[in-house]
N, CA, C and O atoms as a DFTB+ gen file, in Angstrom:
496 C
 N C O
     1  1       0.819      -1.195       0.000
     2  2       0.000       0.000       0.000
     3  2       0.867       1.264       0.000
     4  3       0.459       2.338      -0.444
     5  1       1.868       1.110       0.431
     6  2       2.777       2.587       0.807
     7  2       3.560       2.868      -0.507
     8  3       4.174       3.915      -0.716
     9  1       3.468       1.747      -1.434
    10  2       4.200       1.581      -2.751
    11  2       3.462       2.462      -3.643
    12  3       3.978       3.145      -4.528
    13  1       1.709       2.385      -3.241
    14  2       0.718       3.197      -4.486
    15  2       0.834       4.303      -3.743
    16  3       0.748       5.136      -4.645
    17  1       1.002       5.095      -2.489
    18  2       0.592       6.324      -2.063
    19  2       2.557       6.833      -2.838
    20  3       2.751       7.855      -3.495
    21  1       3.168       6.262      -2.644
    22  2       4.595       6.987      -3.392
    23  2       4.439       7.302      -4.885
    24  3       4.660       8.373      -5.450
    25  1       4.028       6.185      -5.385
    26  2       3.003       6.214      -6.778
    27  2       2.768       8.125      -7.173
    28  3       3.330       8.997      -7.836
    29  1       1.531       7.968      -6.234
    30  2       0.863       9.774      -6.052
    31  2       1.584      10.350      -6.081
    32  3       1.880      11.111      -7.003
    33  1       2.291      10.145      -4.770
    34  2       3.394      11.602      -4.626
    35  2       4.596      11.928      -5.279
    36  3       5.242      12.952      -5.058
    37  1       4.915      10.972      -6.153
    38  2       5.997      11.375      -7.067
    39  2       5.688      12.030      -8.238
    40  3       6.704      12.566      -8.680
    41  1       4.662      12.227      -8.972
    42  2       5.042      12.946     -10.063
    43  2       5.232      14.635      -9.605
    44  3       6.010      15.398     -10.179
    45  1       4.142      15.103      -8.191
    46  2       4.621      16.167      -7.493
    47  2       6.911      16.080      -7.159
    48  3       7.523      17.043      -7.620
    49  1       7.664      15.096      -6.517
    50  2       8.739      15.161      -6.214
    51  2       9.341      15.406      -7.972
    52  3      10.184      16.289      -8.133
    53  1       8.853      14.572      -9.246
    54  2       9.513      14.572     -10.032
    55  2       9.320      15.802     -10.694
    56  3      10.270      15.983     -11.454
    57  1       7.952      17.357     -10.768
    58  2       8.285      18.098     -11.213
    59  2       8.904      18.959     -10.370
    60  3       8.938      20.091     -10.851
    61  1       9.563      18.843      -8.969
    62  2      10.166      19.571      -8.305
    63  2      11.394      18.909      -8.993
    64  3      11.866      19.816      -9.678
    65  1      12.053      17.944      -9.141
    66  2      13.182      17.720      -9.944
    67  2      13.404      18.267     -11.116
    68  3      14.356      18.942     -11.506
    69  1      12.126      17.803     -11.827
    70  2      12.392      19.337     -13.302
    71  2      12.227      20.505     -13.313
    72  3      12.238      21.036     -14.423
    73  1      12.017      21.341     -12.144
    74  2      12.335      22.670     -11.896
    75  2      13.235      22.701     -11.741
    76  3      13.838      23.408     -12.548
    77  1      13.990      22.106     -10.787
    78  2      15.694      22.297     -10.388
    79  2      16.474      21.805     -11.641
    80  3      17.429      22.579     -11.716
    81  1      16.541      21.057     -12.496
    82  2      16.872      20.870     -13.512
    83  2      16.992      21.794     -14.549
    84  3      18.090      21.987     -15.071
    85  1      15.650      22.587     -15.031
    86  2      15.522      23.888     -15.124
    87  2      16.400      25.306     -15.078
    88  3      16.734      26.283     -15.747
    89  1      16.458      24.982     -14.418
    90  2      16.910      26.846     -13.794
    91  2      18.260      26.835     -14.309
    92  3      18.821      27.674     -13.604
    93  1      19.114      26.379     -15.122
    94  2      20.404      26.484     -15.385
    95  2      19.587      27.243     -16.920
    96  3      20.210      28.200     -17.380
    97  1      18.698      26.973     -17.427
    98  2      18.064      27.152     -18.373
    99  2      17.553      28.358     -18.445
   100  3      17.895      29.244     -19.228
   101  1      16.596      28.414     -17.498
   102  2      16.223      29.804     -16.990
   103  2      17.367      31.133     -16.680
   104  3      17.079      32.275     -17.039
   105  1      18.070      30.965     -16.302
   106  2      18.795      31.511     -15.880
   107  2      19.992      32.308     -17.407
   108  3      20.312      33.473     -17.643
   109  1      20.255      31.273     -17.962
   110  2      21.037      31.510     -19.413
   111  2      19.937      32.013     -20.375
   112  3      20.419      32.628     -21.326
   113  1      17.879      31.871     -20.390
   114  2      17.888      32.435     -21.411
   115  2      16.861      33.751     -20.724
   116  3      15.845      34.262     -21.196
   117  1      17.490      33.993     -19.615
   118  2      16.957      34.977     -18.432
   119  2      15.413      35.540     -18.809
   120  3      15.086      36.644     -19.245
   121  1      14.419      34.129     -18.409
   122  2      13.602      34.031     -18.418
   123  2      13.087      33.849     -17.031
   124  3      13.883      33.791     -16.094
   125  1      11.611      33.742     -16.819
   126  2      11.048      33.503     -15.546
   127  2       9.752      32.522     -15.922
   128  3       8.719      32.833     -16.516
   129  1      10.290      30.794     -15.191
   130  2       9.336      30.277     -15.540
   131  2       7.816      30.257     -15.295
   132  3       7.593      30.520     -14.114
   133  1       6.635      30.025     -16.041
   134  2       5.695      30.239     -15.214
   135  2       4.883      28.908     -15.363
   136  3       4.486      28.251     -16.325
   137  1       4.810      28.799     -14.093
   138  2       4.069      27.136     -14.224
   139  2       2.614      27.423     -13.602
   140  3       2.456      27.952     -12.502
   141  1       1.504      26.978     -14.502
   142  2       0.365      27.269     -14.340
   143  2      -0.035      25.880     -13.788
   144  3       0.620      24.854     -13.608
   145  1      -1.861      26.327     -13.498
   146  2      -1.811      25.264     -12.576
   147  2      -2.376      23.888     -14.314
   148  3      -2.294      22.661     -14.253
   149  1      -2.696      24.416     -15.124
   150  2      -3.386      23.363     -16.433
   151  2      -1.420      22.698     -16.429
   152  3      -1.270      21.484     -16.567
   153  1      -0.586      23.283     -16.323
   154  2       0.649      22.460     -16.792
   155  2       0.859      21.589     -15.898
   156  3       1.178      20.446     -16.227
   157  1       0.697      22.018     -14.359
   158  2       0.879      20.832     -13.595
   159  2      -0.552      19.695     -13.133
   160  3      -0.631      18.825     -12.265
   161  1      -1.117      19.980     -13.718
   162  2      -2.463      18.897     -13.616
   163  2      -2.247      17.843     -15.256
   164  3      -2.440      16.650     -15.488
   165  1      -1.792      18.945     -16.073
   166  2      -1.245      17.494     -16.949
   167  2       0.017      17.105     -16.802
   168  3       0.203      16.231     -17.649
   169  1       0.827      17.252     -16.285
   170  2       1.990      16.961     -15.801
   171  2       1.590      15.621     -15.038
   172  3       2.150      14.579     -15.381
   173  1       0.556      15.605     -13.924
   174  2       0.161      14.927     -12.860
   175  2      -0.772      13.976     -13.809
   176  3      -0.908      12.777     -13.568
   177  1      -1.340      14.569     -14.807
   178  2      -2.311      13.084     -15.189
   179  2      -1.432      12.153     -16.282
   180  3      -1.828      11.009     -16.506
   181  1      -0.510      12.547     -16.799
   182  2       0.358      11.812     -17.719
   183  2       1.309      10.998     -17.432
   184  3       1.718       9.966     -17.963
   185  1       1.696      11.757     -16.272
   186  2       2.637      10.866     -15.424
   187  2       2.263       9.522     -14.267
   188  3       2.810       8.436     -14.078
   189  1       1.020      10.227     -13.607
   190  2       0.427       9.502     -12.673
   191  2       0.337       7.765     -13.380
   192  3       0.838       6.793     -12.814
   193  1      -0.296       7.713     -14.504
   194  2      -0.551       6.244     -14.884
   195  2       1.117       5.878     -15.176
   196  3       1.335       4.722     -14.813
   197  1       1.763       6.230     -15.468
   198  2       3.207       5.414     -15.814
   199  2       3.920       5.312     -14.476
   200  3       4.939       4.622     -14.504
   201  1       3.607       5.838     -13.353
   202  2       3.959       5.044     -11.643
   203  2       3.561       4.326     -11.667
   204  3       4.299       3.345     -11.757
   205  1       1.733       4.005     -11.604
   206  2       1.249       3.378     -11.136
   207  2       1.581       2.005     -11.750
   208  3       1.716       1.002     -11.049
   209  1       1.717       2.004     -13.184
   210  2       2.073       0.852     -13.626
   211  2       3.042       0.105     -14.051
   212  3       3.156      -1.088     -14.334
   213  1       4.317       1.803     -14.044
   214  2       5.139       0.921     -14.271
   215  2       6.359       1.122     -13.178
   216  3       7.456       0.571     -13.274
   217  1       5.992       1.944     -12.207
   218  2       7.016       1.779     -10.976
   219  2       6.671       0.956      -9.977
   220  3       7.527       0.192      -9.532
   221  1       5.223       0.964      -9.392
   222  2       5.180       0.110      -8.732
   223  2       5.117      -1.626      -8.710
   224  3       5.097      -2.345      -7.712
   225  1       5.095      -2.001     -10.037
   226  2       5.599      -3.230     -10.302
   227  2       7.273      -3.507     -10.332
   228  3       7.939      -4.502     -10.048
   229  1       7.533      -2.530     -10.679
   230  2       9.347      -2.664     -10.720
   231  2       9.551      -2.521      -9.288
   232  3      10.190      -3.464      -8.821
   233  1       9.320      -1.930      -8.728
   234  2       9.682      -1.753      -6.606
   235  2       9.177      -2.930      -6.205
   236  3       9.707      -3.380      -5.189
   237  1       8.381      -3.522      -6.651
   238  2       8.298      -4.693      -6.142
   239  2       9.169      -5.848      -6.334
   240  3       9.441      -6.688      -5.476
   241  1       9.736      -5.800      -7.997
   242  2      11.184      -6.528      -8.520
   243  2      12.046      -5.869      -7.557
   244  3      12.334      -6.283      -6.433
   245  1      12.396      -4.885      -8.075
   246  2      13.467      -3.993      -6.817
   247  2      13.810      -4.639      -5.325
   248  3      14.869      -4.814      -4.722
   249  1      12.246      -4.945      -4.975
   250  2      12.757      -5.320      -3.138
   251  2      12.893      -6.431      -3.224
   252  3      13.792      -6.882      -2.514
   253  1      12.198      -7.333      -4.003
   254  2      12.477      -8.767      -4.291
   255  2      13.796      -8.924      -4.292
   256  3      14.354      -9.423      -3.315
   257  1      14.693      -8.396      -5.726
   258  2      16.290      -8.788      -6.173
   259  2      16.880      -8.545      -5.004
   260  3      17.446      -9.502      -4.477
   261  1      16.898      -7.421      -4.411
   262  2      17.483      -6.843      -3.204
   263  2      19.159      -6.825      -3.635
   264  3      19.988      -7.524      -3.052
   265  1      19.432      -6.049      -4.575
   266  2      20.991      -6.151      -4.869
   267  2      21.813      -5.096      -5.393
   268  3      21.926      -4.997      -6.615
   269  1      22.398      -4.300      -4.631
   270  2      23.106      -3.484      -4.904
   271  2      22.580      -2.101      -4.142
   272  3      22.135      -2.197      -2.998
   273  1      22.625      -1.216      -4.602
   274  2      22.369       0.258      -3.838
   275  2      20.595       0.632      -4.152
   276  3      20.223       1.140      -5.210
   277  1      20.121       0.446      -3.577
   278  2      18.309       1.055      -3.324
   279  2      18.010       2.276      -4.582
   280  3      17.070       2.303      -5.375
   281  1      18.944       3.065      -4.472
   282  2      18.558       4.387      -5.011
   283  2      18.872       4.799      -6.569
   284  3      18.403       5.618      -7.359
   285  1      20.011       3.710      -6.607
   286  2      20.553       3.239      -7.979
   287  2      19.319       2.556      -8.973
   288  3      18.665       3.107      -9.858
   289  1      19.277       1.509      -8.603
   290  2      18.273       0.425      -9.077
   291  2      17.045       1.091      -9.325
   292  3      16.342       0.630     -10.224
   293  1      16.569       2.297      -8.569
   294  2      15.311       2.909      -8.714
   295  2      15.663       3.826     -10.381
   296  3      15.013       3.854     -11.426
   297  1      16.734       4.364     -10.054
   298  2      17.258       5.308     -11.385
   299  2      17.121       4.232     -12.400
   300  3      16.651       4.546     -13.494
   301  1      17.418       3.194     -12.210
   302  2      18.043       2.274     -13.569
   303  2      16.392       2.306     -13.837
   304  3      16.015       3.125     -14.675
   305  1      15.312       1.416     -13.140
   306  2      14.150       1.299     -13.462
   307  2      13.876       2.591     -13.658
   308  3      12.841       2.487     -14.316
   309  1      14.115       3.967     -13.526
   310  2      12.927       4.981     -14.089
   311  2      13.429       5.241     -15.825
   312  3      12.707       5.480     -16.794
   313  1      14.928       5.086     -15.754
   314  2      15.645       4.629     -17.054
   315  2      14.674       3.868     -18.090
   316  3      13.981       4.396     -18.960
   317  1      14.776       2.678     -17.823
   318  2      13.915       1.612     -18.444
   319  2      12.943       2.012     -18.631
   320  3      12.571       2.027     -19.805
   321  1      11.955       2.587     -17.475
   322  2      10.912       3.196     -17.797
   323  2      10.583       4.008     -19.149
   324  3       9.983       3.866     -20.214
   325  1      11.180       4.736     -18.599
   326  2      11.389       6.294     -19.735
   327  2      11.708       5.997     -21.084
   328  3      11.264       6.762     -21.940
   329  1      12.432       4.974     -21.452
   330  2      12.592       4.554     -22.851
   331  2      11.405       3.451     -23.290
   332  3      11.223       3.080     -24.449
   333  1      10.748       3.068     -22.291
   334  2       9.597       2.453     -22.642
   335  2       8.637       3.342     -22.986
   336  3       7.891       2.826     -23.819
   337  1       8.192       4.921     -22.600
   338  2       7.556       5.703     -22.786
   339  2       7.763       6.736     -23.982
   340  3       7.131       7.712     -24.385
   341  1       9.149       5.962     -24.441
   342  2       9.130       6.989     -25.608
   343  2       8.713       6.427     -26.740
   344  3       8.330       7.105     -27.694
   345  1       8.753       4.987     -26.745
   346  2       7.914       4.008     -27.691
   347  2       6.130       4.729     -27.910
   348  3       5.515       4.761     -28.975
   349  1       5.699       5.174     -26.725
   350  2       4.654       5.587     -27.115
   351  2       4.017       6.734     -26.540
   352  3       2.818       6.854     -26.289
   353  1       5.131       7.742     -26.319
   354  2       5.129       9.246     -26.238
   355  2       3.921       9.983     -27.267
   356  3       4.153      10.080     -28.472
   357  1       2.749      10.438     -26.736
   358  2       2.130      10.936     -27.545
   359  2       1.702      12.354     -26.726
   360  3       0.965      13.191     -27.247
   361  1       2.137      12.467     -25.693
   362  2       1.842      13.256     -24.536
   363  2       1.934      14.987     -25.051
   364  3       2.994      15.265     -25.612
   365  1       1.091      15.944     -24.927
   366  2       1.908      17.161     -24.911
   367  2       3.221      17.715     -23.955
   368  3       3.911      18.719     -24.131
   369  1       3.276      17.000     -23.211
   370  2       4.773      17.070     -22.457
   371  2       6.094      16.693     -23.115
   372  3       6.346      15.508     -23.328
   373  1       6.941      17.659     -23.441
   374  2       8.440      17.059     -23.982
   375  2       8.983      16.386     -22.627
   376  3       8.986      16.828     -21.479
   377  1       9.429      15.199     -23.139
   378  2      10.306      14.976     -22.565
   379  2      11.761      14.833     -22.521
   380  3      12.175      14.381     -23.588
   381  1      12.771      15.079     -21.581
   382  2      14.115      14.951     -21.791
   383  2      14.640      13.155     -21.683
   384  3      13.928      12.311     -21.138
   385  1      15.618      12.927     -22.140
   386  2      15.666      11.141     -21.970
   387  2      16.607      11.440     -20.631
   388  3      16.750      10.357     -20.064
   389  1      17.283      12.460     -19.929
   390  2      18.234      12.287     -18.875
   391  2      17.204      12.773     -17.596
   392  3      17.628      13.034     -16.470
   393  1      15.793      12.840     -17.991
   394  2      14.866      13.174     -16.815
   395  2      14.306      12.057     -16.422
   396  3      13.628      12.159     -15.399
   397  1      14.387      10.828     -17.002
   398  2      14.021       9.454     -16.817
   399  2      14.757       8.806     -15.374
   400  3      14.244       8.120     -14.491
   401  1      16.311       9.371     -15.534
   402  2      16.551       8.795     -14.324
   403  2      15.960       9.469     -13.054
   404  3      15.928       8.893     -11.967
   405  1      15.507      10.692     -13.258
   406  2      15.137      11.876     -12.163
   407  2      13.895      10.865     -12.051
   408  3      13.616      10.674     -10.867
   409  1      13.269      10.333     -12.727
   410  2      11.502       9.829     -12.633
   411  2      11.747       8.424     -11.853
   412  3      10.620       7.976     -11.641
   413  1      12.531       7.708     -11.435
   414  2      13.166       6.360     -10.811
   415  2      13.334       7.550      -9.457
   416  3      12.513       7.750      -8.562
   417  1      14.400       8.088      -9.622
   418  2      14.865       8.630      -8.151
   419  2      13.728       9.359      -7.523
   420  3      13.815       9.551      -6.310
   421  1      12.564       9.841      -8.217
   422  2      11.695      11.180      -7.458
   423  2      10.803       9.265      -6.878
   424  3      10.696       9.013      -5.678
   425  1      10.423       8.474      -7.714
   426  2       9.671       6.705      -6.958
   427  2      10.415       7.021      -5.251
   428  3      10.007       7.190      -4.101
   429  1      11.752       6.963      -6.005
   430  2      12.658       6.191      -4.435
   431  2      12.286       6.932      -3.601
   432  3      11.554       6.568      -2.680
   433  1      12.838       8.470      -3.797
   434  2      12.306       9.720      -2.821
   435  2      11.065       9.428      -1.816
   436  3      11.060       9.001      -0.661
   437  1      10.070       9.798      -2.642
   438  2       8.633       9.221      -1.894
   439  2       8.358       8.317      -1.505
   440  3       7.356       8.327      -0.790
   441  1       8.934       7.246      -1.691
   442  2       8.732       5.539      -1.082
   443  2       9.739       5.876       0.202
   444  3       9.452       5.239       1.216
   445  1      10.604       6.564       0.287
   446  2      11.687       6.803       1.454
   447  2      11.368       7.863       2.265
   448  3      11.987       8.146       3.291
   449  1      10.440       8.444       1.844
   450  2       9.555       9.802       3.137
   451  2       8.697       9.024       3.474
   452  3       8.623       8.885       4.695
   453  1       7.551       8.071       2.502
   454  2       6.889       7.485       3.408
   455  2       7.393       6.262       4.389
   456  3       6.707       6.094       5.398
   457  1       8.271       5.585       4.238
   458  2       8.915       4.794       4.690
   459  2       8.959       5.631       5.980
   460  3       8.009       5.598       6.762
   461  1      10.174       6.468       6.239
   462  2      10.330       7.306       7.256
   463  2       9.319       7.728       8.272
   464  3       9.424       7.586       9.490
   465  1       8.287       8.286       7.588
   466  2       7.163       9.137       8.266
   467  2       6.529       7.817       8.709
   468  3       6.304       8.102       9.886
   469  1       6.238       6.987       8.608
   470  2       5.539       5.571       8.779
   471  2       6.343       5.263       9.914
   472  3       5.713       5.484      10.949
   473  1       7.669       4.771      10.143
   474  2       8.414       4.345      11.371
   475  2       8.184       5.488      12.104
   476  3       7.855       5.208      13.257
   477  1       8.245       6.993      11.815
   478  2       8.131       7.659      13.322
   479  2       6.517       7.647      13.668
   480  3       6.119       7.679      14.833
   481  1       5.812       7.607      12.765
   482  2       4.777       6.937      13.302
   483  2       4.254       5.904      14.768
   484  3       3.703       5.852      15.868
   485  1       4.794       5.380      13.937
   486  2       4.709       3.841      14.665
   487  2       5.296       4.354      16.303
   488  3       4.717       4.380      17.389
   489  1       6.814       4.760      15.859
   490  2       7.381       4.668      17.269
   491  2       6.911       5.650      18.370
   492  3       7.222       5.648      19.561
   493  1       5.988       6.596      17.614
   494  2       5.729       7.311      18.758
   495  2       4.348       7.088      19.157
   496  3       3.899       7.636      20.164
C-alpha cells in the first residue's frame, strides 16, 4: 500500500526535480518560468498512470532482487521506464531522456519519506 501512495506523490517530487533541472536554463535564457496550474495537472495526469504501472511493479522486482544500492536500481528502473515511454510518447509534455533517471529517483524519494514518516509513526 505505501508503494501506491509513493506512486501519487511522485510525479509532485519529479516536477520539483524538473524545476531544479531547469533553472540552469532559466537563468542563461533569463527568463522567468511560469508554471500554471493546467501544466501541472497534466503533468500529474500523464505521469500519474506510468507510476502506477510501471514503478510500482518494478519496486516490487526492486525489493524482491534486493541487490546493490536502493537508489541506484530505482534510477536504472525509471531509465527503463522512460525509454519504454518513448515508444509511445504521444503526450503534450516534452520529454528529456536524462529526466528518466530523475523519474526512478523522485519513486525512491517518496517511497523513502513514506517509509520514514511511517516508522516515526509507529514509534511514537
Amino acid at each position: 500500500m505505501l508503494k501506491i501512495f509513493a506512486a501519487m506523490l511522485s510525479p509532485f517530487v519529479f516536477s520539483f526535480f524538473i524545476g531544479i533541472y531547469q533553472i540552469p536554463k532559466f537563468i542563461s535564457n533569463s527568463t522567468f518560468p511560469s508554471f500554471t496550474l493546467d501544466y501541472s495537472l497534466t503533468f500529474y495526469i500523464y505521469s500519474l498512470p506510468a507510476y502506477l504501472l510501471l514503478a510500482v511493479p518494478a519496486s516490487f522486482i526492486i525489493e524482491h532482487i534486493n541487490k546493490g544500492i536502493r537508489w541506484v536500481n530505482y534510477s536504472i528502473a525509471g531509465g527503463l521506464g522512460g525509454l519504454m515511454l518513448l515508444f509511445f510518447n504521444n503526450s503534450p509534455i516534452e520529454w528529456e531522456n536524462s529526466l528518466f533517471l530523475c523519474a526512478g529517483l523522485s519513486f525512491y524519494v517518496s517511497l523513502k519519506v513514506l517509509e520514514v514518516t511511517k516508522r516515526k509513526i509507529i514509534s511514537t
